[in-house]
PDB file of N, H, CA, C and O in Angstrom:
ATOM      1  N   UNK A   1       0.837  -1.172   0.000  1.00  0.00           N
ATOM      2  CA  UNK A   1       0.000   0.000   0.000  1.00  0.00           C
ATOM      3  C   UNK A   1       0.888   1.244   0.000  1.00  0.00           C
ATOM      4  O   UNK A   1       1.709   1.556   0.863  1.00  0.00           O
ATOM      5  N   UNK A   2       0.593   1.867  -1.069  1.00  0.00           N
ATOM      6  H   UNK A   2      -0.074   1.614  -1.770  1.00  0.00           H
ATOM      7  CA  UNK A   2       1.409   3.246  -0.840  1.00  0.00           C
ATOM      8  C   UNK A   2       0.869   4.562  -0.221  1.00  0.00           C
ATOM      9  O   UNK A   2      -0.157   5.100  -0.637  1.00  0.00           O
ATOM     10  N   UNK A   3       1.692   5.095   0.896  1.00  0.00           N
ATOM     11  H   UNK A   3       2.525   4.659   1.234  1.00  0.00           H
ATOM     12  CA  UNK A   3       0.787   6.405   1.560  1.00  0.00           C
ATOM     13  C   UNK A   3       0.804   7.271   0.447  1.00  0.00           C
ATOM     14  O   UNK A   3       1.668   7.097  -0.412  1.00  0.00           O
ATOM     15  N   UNK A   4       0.140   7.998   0.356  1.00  0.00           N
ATOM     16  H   UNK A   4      -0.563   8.138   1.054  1.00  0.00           H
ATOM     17  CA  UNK A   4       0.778   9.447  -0.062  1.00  0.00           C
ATOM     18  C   UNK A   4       0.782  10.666   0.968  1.00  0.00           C
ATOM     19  O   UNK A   4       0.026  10.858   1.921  1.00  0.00           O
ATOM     20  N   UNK A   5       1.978  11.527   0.448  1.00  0.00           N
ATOM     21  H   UNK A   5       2.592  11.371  -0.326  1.00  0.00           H
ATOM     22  CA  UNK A   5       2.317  12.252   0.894  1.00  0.00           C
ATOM     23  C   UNK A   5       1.997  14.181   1.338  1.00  0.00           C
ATOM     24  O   UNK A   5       2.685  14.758   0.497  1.00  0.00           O
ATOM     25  N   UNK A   6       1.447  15.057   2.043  1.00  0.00           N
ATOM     26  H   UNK A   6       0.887  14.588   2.726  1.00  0.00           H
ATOM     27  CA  UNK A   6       0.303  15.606   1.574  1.00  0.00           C
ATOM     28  C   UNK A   6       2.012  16.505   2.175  1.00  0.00           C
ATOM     29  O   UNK A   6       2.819  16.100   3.011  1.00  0.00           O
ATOM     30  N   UNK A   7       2.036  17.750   1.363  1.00  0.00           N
ATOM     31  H   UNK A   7       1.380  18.079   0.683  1.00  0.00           H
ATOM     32  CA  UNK A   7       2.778  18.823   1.488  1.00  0.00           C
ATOM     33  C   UNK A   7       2.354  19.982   1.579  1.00  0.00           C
ATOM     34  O   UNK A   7       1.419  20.303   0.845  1.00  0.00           O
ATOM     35  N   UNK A   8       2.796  20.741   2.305  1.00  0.00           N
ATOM     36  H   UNK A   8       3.555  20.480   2.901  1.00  0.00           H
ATOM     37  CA  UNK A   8       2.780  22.573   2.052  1.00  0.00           C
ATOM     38  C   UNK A   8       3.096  23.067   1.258  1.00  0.00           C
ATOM     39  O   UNK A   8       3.796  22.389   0.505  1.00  0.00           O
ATOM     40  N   UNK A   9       2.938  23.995   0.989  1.00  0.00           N
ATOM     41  H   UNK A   9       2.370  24.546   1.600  1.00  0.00           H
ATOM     42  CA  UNK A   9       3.626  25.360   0.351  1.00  0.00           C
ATOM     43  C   UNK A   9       3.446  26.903   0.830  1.00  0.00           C
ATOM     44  O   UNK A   9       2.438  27.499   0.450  1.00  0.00           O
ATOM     45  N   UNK A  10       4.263  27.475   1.540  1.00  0.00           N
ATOM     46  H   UNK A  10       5.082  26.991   1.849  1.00  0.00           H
ATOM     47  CA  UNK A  10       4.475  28.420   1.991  1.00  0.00           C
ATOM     48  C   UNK A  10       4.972  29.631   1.085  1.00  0.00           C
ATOM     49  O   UNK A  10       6.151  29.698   0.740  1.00  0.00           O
ATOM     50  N   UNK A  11       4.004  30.613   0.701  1.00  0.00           N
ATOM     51  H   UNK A  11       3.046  30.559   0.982  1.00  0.00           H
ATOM     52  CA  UNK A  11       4.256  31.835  -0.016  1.00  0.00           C
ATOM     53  C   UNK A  11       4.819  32.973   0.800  1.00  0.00           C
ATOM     54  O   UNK A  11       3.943  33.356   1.576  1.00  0.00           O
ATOM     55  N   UNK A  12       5.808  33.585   0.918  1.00  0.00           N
ATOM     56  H   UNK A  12       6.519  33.274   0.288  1.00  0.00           H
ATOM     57  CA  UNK A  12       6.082  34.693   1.682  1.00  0.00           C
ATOM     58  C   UNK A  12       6.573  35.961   0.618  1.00  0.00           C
ATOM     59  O   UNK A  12       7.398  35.852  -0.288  1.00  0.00           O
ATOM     60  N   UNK A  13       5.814  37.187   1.009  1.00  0.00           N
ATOM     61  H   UNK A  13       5.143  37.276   1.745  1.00  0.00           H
ATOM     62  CA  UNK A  13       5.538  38.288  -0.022  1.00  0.00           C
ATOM     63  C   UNK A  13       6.105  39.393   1.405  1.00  0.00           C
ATOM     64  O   UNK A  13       5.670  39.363   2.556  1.00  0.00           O
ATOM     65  N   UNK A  14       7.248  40.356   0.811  1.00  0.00           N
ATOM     66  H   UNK A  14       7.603  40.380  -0.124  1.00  0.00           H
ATOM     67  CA  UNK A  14       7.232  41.174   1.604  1.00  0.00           C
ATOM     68  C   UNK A  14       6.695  42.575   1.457  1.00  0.00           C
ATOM     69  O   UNK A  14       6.656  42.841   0.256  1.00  0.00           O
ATOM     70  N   UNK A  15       6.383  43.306   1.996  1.00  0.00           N
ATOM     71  H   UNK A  15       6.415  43.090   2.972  1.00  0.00           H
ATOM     72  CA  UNK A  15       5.916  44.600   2.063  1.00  0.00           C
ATOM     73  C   UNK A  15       6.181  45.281   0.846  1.00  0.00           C
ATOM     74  O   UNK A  15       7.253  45.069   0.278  1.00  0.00           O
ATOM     75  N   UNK A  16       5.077  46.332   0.209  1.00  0.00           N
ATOM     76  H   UNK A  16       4.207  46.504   0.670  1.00  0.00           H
ATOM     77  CA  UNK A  16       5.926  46.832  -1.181  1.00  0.00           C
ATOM     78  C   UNK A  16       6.862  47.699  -0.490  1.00  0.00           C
ATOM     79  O   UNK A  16       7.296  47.354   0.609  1.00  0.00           O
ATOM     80  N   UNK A  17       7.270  48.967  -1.117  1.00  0.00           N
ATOM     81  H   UNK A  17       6.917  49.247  -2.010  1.00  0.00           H
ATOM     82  CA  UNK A  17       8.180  49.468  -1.531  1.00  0.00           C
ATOM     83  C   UNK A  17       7.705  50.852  -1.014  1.00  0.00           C
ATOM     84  O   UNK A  17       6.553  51.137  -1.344  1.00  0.00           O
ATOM     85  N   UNK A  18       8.263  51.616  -0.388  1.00  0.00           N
ATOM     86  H   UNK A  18       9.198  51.385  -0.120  1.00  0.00           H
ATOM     87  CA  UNK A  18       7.451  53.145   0.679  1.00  0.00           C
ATOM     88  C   UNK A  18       8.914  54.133   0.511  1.00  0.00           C
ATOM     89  O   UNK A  18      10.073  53.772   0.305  1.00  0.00           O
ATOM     90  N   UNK A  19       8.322  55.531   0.694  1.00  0.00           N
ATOM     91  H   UNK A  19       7.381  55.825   0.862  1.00  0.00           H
ATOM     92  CA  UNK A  19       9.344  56.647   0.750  1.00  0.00           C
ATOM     93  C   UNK A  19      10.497  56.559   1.755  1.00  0.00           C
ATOM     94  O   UNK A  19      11.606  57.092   1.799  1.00  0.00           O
ATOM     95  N   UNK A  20       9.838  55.691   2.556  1.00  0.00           N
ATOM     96  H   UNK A  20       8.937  55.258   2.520  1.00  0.00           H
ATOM     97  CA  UNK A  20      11.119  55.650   3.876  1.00  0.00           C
ATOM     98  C   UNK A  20      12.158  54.692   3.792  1.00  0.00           C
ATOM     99  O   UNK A  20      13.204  54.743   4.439  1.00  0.00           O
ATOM    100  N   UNK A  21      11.698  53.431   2.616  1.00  0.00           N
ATOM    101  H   UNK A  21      10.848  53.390   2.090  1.00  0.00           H
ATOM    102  CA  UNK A  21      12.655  52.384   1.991  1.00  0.00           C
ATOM    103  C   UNK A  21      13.758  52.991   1.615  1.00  0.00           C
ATOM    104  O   UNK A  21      14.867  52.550   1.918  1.00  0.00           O
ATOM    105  N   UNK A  22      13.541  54.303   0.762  1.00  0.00           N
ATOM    106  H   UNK A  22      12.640  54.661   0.517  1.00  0.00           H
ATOM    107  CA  UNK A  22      14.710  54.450   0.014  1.00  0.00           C
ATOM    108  C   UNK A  22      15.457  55.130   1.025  1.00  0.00           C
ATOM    109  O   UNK A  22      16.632  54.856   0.781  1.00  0.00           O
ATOM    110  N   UNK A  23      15.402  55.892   2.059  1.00  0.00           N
ATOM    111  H   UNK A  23      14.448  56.115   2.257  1.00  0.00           H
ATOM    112  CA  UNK A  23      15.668  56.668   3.266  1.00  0.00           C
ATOM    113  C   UNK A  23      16.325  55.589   4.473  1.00  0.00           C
ATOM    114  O   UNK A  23      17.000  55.986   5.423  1.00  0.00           O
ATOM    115  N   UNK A  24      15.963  54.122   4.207  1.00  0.00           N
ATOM    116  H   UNK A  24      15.415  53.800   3.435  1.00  0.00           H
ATOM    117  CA  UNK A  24      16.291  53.708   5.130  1.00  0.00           C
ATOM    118  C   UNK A  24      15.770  54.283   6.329  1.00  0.00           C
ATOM    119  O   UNK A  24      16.650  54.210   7.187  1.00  0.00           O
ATOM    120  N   UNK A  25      15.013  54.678   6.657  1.00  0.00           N
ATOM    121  H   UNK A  25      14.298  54.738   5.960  1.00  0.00           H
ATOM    122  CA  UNK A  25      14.377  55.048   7.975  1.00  0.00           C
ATOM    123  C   UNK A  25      13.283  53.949   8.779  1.00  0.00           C
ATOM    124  O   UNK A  25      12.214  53.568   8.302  1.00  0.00           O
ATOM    125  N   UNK A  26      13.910  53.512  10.259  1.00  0.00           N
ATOM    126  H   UNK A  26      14.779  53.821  10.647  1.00  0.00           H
ATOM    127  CA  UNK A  26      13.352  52.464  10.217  1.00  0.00           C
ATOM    128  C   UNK A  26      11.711  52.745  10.899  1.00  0.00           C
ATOM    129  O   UNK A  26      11.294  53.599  11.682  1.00  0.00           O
ATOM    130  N   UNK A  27      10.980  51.477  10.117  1.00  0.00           N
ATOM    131  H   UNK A  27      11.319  50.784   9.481  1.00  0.00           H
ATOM    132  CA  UNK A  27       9.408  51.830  10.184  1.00  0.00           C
ATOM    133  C   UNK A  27       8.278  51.446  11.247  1.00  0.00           C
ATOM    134  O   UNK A  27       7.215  52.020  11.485  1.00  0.00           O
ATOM    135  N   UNK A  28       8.986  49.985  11.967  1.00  0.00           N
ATOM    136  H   UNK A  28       9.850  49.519  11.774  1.00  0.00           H
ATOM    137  CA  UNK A  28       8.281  49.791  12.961  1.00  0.00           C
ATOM    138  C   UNK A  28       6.993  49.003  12.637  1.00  0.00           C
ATOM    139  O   UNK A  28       6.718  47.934  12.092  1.00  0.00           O
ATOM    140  N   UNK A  29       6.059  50.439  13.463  1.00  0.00           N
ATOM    141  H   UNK A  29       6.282  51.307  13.906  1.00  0.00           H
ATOM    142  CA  UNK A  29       4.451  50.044  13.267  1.00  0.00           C
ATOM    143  C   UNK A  29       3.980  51.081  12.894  1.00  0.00           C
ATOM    144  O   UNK A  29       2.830  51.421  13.172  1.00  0.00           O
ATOM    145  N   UNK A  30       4.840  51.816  12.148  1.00  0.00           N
ATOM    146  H   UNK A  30       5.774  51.540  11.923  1.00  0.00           H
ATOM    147  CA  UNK A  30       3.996  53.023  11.638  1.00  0.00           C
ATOM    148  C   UNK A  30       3.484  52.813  10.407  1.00  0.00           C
ATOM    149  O   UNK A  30       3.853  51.859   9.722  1.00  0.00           O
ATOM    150  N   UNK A  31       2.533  53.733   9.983  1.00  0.00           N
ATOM    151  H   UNK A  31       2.234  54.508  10.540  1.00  0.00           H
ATOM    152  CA  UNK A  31       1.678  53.004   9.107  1.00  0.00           C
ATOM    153  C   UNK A  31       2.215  54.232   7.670  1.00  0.00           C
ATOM    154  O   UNK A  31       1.529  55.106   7.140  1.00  0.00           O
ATOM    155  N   UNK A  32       3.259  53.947   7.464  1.00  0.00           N
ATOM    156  H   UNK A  32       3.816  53.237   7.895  1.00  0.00           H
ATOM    157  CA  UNK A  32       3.732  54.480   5.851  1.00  0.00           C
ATOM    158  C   UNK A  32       3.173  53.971   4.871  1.00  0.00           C
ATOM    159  O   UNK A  32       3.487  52.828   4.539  1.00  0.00           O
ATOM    160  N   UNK A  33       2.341  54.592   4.263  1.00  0.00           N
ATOM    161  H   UNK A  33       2.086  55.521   4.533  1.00  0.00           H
ATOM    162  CA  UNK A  33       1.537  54.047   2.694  1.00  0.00           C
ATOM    163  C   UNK A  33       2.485  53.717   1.656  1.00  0.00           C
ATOM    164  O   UNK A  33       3.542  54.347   1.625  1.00  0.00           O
ATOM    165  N   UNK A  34       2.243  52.774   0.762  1.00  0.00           N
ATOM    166  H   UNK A  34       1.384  52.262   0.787  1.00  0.00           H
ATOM    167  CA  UNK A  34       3.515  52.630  -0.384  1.00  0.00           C
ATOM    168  C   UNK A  34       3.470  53.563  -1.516  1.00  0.00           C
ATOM    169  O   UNK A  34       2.470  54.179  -1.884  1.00  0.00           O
ATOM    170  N   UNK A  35       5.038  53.627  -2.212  1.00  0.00           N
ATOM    171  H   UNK A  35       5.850  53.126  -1.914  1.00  0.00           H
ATOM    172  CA  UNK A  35       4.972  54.179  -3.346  1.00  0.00           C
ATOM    173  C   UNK A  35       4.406  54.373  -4.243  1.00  0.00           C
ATOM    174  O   UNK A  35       3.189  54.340  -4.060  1.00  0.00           O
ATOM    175  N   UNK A  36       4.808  54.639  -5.496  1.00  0.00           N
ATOM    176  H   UNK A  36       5.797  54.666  -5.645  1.00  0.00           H
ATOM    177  CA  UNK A  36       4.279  54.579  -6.932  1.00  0.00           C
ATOM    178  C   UNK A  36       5.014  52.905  -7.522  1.00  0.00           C
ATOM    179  O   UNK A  36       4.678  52.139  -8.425  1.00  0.00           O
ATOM    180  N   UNK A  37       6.057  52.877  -6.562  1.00  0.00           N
ATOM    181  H   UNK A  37       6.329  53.500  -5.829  1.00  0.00           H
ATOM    182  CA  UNK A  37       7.010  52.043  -6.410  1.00  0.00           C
ATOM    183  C   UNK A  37       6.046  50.540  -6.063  1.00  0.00           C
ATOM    184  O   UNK A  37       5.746  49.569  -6.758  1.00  0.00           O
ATOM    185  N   UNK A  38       5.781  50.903  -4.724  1.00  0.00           N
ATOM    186  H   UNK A  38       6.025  51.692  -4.159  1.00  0.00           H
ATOM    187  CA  UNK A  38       5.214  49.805  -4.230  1.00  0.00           C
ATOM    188  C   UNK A  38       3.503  49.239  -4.825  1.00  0.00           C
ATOM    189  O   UNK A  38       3.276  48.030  -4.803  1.00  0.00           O
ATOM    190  N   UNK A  39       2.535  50.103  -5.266  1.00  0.00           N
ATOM    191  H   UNK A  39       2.719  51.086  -5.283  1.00  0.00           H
ATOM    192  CA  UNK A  39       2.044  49.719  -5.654  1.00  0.00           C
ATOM    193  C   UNK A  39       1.856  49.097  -6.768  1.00  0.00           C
ATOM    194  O   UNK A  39       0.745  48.608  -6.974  1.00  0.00           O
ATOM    195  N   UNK A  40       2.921  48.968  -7.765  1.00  0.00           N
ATOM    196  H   UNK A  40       3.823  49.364  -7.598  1.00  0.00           H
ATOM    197  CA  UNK A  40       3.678  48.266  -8.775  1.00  0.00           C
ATOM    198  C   UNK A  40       4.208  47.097  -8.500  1.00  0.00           C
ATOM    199  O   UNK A  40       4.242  46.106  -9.229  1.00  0.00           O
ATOM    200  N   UNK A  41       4.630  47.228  -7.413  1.00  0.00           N
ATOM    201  H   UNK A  41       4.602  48.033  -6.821  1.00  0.00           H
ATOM    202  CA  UNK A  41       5.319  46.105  -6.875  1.00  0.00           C
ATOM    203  C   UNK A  41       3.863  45.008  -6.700  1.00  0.00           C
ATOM    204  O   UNK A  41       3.736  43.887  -7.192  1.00  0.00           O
ATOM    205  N   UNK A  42       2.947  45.708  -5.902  1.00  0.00           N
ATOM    206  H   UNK A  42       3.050  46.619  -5.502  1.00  0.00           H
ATOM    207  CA  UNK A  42       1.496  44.958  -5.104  1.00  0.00           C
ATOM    208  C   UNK A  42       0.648  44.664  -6.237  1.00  0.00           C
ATOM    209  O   UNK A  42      -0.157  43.763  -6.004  1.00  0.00           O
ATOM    210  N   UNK A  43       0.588  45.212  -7.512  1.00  0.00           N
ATOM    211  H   UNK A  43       1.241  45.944  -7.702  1.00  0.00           H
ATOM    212  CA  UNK A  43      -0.086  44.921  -9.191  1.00  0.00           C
ATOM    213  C   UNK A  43       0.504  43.450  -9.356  1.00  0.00           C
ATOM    214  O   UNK A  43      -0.162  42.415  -9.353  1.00  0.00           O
ATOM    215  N   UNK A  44       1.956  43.568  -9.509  1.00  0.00           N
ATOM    216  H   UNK A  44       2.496  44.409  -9.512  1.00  0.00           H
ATOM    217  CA  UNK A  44       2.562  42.568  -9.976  1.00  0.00           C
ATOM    218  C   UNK A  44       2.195  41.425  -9.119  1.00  0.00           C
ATOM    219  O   UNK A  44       1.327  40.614  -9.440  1.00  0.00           O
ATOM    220  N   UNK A  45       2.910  41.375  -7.964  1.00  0.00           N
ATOM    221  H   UNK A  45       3.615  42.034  -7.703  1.00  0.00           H
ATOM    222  CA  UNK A  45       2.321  40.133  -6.792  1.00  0.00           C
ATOM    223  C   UNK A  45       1.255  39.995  -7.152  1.00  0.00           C
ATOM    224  O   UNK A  45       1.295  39.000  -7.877  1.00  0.00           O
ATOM    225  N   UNK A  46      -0.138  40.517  -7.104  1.00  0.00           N
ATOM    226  H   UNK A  46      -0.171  41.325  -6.516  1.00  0.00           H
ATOM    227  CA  UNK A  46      -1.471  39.749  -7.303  1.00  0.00           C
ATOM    228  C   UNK A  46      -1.402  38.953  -9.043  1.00  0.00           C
ATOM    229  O   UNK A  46      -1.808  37.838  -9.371  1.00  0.00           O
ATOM    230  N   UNK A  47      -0.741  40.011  -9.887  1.00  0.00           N
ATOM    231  H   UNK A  47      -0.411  40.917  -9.620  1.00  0.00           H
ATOM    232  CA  UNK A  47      -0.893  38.981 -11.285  1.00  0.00           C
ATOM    233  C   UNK A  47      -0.123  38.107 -11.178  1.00  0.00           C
ATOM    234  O   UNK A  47      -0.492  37.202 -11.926  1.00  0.00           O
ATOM    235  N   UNK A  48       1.057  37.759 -10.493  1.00  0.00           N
ATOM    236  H   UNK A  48       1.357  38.495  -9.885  1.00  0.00           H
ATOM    237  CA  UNK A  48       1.361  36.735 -10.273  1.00  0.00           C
ATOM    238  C   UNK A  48       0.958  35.419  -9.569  1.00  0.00           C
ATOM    239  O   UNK A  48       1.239  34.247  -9.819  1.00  0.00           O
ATOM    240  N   UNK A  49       0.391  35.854  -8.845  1.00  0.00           N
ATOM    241  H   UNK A  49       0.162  36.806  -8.642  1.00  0.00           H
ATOM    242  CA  UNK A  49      -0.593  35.046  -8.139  1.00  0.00           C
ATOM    243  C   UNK A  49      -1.920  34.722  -8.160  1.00  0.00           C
ATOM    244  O   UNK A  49      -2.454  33.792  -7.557  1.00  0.00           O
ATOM    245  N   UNK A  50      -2.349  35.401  -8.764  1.00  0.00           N
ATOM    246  H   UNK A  50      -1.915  36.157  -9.254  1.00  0.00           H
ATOM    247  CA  UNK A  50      -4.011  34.941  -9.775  1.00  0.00           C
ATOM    248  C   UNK A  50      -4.616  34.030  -9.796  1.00  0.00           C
ATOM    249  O   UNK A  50      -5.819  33.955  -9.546  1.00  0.00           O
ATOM    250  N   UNK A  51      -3.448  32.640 -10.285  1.00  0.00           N
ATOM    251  H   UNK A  51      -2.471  32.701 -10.488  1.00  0.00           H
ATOM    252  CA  UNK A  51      -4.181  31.731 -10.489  1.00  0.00           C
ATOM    253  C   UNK A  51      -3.587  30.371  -9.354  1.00  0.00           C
ATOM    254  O   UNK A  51      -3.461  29.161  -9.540  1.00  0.00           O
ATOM    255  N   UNK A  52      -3.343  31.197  -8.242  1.00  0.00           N
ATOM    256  H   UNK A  52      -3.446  32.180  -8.092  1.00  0.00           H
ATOM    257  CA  UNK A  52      -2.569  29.875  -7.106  1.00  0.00           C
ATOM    258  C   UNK A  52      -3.717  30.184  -6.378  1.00  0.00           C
ATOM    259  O   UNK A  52      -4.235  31.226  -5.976  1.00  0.00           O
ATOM    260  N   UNK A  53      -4.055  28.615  -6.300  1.00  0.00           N
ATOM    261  H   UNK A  53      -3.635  27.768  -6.627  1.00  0.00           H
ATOM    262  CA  UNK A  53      -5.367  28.535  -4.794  1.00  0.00           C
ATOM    263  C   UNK A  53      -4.085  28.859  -3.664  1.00  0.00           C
ATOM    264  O   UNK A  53      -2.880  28.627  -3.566  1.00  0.00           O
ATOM    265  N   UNK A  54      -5.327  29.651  -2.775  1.00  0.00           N
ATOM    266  H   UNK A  54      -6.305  29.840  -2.854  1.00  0.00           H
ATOM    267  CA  UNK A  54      -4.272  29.926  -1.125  1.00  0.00           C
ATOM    268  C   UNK A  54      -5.731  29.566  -0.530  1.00  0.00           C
ATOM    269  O   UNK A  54      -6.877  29.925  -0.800  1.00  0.00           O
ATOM    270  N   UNK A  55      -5.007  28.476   0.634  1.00  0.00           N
ATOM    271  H   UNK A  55      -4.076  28.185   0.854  1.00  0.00           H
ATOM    272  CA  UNK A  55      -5.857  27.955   1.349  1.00  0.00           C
ATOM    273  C   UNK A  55      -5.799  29.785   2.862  1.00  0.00           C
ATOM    274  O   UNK A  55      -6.837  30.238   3.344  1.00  0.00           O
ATOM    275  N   UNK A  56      -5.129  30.055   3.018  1.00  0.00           N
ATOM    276  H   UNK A  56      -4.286  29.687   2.627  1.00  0.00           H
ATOM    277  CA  UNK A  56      -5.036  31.026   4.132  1.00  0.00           C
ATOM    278  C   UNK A  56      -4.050  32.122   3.695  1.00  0.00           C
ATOM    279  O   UNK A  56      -3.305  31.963   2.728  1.00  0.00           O
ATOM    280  N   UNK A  57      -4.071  33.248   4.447  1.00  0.00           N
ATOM    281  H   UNK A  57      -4.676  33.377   5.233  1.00  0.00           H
ATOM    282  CA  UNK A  57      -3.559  34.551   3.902  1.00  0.00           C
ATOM    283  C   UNK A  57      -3.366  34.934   5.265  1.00  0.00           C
ATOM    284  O   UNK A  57      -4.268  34.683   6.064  1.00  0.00           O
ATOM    285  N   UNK A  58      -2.051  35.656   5.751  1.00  0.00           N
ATOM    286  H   UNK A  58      -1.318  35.860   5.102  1.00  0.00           H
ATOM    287  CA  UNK A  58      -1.668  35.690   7.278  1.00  0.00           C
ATOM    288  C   UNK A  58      -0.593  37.485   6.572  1.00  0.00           C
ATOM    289  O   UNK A  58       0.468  37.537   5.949  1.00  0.00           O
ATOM    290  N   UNK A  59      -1.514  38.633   7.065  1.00  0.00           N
ATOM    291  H   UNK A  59      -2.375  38.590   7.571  1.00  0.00           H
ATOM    292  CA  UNK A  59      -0.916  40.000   6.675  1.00  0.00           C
ATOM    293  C   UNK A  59      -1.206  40.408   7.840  1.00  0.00           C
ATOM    294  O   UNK A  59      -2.131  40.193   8.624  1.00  0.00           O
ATOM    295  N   UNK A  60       0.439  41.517   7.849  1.00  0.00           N
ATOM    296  H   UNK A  60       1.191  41.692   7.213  1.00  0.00           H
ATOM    297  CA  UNK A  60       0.501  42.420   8.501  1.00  0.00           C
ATOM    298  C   UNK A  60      -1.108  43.871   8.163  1.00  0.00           C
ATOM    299  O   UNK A  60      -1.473  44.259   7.053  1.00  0.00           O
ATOM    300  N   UNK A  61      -1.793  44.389   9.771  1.00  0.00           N
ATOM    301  H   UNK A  61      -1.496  44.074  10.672  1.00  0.00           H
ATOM    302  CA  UNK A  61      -2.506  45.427   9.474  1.00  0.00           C
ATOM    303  C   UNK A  61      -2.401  46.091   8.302  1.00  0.00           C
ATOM    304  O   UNK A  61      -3.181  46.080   7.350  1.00  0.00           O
ATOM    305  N   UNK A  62      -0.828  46.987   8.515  1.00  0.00           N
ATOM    306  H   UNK A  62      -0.194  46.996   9.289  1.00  0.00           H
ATOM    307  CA  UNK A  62      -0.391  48.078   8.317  1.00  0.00           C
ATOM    308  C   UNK A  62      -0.510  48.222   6.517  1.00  0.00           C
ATOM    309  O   UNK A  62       0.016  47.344   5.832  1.00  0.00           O
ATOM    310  N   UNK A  63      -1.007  49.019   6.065  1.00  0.00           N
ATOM    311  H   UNK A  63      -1.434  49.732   6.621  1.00  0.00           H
ATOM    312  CA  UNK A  63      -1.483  49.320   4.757  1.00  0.00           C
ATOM    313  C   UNK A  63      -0.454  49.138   3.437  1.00  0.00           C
ATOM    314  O   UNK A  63      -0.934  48.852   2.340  1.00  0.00           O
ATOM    315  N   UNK A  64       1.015  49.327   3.622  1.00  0.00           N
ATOM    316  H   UNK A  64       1.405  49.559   4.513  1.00  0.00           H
ATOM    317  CA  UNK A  64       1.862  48.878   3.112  1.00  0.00           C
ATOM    318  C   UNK A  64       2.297  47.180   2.756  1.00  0.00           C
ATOM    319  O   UNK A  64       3.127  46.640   2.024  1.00  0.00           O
ATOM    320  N   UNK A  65       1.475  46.814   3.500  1.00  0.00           N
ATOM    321  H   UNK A  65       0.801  47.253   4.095  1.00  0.00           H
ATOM    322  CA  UNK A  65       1.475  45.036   3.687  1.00  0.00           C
ATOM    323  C   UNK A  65       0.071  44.865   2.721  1.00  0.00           C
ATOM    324  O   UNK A  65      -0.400  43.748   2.508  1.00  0.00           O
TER     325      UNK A  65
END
């Protein structure tokens, strides 16, 4: 009898891209909105991801996430 084997897959997406990135200024929990930058960045991630079932979605509040 053969088991099969049931696996994960773990997606990890980091934060887009904000005025204080390029500043290096560190951000914490403050709630910095993203670029022109980052929301380019957040276009792309979703068309890339379109067509992957996600059983769960685990985001930071903060609006940049």
């Amino acid at each position: 009898m053969k088991h099969q084997i049931e696996s994960t897959r773990i997606i990890i997406v980091r934060h887009g891209d904000t005025a204080y990135n390029r500043e290096t200024i560190f951000r914490g929990t403050l709630d910095v909105p993203l670029s022109d930058v980052g929301y380019e960045q957040a276009r792309l991630t979703g068309l890339a991801l379109r067509d992957t079932p996600l059983a769960r979605v685990v985001s930071s509040p903060l609006s940049r996430a």
